[in-house]
N, C-alpha and C positions, 0 to 999 in steps of 0.2 A: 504494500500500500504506500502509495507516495503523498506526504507531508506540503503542500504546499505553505511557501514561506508566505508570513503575514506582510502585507505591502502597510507603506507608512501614512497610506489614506486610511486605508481598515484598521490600522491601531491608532490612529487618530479618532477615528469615531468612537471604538472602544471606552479610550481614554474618553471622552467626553461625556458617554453613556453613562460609566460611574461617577464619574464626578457631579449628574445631575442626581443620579437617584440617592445619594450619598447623604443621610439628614444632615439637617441641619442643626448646628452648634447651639446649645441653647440662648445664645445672647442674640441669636440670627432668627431664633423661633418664632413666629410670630405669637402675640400673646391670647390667653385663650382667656375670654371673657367670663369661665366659669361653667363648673359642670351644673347643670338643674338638678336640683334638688340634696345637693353636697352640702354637708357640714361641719364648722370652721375645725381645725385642727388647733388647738389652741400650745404656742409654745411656755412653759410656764417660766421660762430663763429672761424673757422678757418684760416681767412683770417684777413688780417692787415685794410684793410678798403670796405665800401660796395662795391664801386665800381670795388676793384679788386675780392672781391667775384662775382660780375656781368661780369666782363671780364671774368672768369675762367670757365663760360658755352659757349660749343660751339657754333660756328653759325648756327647749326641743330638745336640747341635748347637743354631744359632739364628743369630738377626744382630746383629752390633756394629758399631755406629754409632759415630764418632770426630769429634770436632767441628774447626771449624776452630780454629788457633792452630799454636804449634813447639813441640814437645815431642822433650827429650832423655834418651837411652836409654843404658845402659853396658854392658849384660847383653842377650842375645838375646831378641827378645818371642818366647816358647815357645808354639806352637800345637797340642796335638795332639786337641782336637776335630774329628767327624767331622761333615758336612754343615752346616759353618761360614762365613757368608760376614761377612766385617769390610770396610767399607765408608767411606771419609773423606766430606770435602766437595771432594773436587778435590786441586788445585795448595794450597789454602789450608789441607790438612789436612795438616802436614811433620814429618816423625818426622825426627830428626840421630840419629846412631850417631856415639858418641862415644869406643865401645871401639878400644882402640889395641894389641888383642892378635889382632887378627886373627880376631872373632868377626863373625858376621852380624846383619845389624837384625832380620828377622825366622827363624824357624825354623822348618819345619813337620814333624813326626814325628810317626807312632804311639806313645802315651803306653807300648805295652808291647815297642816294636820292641829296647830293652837285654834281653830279655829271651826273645824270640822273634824270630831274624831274619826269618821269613814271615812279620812283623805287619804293615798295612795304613792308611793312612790314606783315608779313601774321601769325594769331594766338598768342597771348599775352595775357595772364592771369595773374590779379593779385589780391590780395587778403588777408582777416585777418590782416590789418594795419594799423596805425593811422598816419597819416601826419599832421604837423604843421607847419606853416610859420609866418610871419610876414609882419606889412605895406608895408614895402619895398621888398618885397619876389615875385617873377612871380606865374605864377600860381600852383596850388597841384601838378597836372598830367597834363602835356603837351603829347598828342600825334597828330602824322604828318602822316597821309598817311597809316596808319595802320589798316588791313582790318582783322575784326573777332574778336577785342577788346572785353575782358571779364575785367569788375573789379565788383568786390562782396566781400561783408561783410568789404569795408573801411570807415575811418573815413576822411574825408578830412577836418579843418579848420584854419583861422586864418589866410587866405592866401590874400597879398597884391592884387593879381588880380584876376583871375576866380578859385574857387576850383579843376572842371576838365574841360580840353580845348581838346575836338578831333576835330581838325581841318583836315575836309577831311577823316576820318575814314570811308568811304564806303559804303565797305561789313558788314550789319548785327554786329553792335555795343550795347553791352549791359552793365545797370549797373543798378543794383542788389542789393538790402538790405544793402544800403551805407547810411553813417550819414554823410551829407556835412550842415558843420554851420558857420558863421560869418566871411563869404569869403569879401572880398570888394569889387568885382564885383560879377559876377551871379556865383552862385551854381553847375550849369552843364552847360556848352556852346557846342550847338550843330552844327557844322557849315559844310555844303556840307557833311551832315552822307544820308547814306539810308537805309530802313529796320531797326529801331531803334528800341530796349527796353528798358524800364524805371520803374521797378517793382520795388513796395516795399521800397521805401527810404524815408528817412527823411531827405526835408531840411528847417533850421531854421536863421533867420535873416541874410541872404545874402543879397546883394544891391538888384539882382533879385532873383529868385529860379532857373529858365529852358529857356534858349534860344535855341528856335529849327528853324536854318536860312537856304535858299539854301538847304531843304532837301527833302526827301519823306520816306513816312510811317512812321510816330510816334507812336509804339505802349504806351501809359504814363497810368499807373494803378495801382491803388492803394497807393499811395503815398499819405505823407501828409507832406503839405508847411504848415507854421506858421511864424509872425512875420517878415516879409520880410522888409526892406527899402523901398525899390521899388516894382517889379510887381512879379507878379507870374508866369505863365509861357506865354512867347511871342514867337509868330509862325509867322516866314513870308517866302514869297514866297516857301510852302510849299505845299503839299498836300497829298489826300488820307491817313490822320491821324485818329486815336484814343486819346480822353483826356478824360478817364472817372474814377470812384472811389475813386477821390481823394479827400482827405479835403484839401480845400485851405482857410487858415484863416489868418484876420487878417494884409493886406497886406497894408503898406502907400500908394502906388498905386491903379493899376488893377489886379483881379485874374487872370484873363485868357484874351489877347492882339492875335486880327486876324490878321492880315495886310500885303498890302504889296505880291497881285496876288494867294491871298490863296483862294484853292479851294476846296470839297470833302473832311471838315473837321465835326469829330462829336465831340462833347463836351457833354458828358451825364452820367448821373447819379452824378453829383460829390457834396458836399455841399461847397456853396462858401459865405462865413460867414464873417460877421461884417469888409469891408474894407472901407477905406476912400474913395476913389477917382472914383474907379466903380469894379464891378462883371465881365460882360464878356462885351470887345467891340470886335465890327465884322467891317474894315475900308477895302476897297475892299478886299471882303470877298464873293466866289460866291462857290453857291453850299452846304453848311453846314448846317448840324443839331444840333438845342439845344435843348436836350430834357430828362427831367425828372432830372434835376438840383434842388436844395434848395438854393434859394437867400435869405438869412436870414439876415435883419440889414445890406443890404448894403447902405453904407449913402448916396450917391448921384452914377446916373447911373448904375441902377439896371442891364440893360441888352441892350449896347447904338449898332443897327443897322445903318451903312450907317458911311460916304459917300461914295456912289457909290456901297454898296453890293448889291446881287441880288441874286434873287434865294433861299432864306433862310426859314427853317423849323422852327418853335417855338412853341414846345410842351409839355407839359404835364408837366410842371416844376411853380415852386409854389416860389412866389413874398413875403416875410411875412416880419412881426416884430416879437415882442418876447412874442404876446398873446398866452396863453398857458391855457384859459377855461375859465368858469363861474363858480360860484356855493360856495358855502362855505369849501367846501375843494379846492377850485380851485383861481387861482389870475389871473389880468392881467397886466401885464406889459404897461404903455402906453409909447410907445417909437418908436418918427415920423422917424427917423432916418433909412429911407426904402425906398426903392424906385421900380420901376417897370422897366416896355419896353420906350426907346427914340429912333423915328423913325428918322432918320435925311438922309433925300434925299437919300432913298432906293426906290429900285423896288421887284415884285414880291415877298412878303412875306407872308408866311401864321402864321397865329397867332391862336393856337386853342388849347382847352383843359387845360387850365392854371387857377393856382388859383393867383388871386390878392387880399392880405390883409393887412389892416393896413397902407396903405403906403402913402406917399405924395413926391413928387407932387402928385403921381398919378397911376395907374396902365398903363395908355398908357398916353406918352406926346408924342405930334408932335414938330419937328425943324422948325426952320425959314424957310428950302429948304422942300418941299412936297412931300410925297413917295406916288408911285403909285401903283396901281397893288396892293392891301392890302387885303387880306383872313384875318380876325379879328371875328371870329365864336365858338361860344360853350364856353366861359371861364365864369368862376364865380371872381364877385368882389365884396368883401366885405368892406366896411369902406375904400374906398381909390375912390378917383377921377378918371374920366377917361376922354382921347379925342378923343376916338373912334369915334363915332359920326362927328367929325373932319373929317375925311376919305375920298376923294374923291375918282372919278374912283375905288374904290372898293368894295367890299362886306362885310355888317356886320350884323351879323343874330344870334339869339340863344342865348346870349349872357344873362348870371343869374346877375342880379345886386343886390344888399341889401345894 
């Protein structure tokens, strides 16, 4: 095949062709009048303080951008724009609350809620920022009445009272890959929310971790609590929840607290590790499932049922210490420090498919008050007492001892 050579008219129009279709430079751009129905991007580096950068989005809403640096606050950044998301540059964008009266860093409200309790704040995003407070400081993030709350990828701690407070946030409230640590009350306070999200966060040495009150549907997954003062996460008068995938370790408390007209709640899959006080209690507690849990090294109140719950599923979740084999490549830890199921004046429970190991008191201890209605079938118990046998009015059958 023969190549004919390009003559210097045809690379000349060539050269021409690109150079037309070639954009243009933005200083060459011609300017664009504006997209319809766009809103302002607000830069907050250009303003004298945050709050007038927060004023300066309309009440349609829009997005504020926050640069990095530390910027201190003494007064609550007041939000009550609607379809507003404020957005940092990460870890490097850190707002300090420096009020010592017990007020919040930030605030979210309907600008007419003094005035109409049914007023609404509807769509708030926020995100990529680290909040710090102090003893005397209200909570991280206060929100009031605000339905559709998005915060993801913040840092909340240090904060005299709750990390984040949505009080009455409604509609479908989520938070997201947030690091809330060494708040002085609890980590997240969830109170009269519904349709809830709770993915993916870390909270660390809060008085509690998760209060979820007055609500319905907790989705909580995959999270991991550590180190807590107090409990780990507490649910009352809530129901048809999810608490599954999470590590909860390590708590001065309870990991996981039922109580309180909770109903139609599952607690599964999660590892609930080495706490003082107990693992999961169920205190009128009806309708729940615990199932396929790791109770490892929890020192007393492995898994405490009653008073007054009913209705409850317990399966397929494993009671242990920190034995970890035979054999000469293998050791075992002897470490009593474990415990099991404490039935205290429950009804209708079934108890099946669980491993009970190493533990003392016991794999089943009975309360002074006597549950009825008891399904206690198919478990394997190894080295750990039990008082199944105890049982009246109910059924105990199958059951592997060693």
């Amino acid at each position: 095949m023969m190549i004919r050579p390009m003559t210097f008219w045809t690379m000349g129009m060539s050269i021409s062709l690109v150079w037309f279709l070639a954009p243009l430079a933005p200083s060459q751009a011609p300017q664009n009048s504006g997209l319809p129905g766009a809103r302002p991007a607000i830069d907050a580096s250009r303003f004298p303080s945050l709050q007038a950068a927060i004023d300066a989005v309309p009440p349609e809403g829009g997005v504020l951008t926050l640069p990095a640096g530390v910027f201190e606050v003494r007064e609550p950044l007041r939000v009550t724009q609607e379809d507003i998301h404020i957005t940092g540059a990460g870890t490097a964008t850190h707002i300090k609350n420096l009020n010592d009266a017990g007020q919040p860093c930030f605030l979210f409200e309907p600008a007419t809620l003094a005035g109409d309790p049914k007023a609404r704040q509807w769509r708030v995003q926020v995100s990529n920022l680290r909040l710090t407070g102090n003893e005397k400081s209200g909570h991280g993030i206060h929100a009031r009445y605000v339905q559709e709350i998005f915060l993801d990828g913040i840092t909340v701690s240090y904060h005299g009272k709750d990390g984040i407070f949505l009080d009455n946030c409604f509609e479908d409230p989520r938070v997201t890959d947030c690091l809330i640590t060494y708040n002085k009350q609890t980590g997240l306070s969830l109170l009269g929310c519904h349709d809830i999200v709770v993915v993916g966060n870390h909270f660390e040495e809060n008085q509690d971790a998760v209060h979820c009150i007055d609500g319905f549907n907790l989705c909580m997954t995959g999270n991991n609590l550590d180190d807590h003062l107090g409990n780990g996460v507490v649910v009352e008068n809530t129901y048809g929840s999810v608490i599954s995938g999470n590590m909860i370790e390590e708590c001065q408390g309870t990991a996981v607290i039922l109580r309180r007209d909770v109903y139609g709640i599952t607690v599964s899959s999660n590892v609930i590790a080495h706490h003082n006080t107990g693992g999961v209690e169920l205190v009128d507690a009806h309708g729940c499932a615990i199932s396929a849990n790791t109770f490892v090294l929890v020192k007393q109140n492995g898994l405490v049922v009653g008073p007054g719950s009913s209705r409850i599923t317990i399966t397929g979740n494993n009671f242990c210490n920190s034995y970890i084999g035979e054999g000469s490549e293998r050791r075992e830890k002897v470490d009593s420090a474990a415990t099991g199921i404490i039935l205290k004046d429950a009804k209708h429970v079934a108890v099946s498919g669980n491993v009970f190991s190493g533990l003392a008191p016991g794999a089943l201890t009975l309360g002074e008050q006597p549950s009825q209605r008891v399904l206690f079938g198919q478990n394997v118990i190894v080295d750990a007492p039990s008082q199944h046998q105890g049982l009246t009015d109910s059924l105990v059958s199958d059951n592997l001892e060693d």
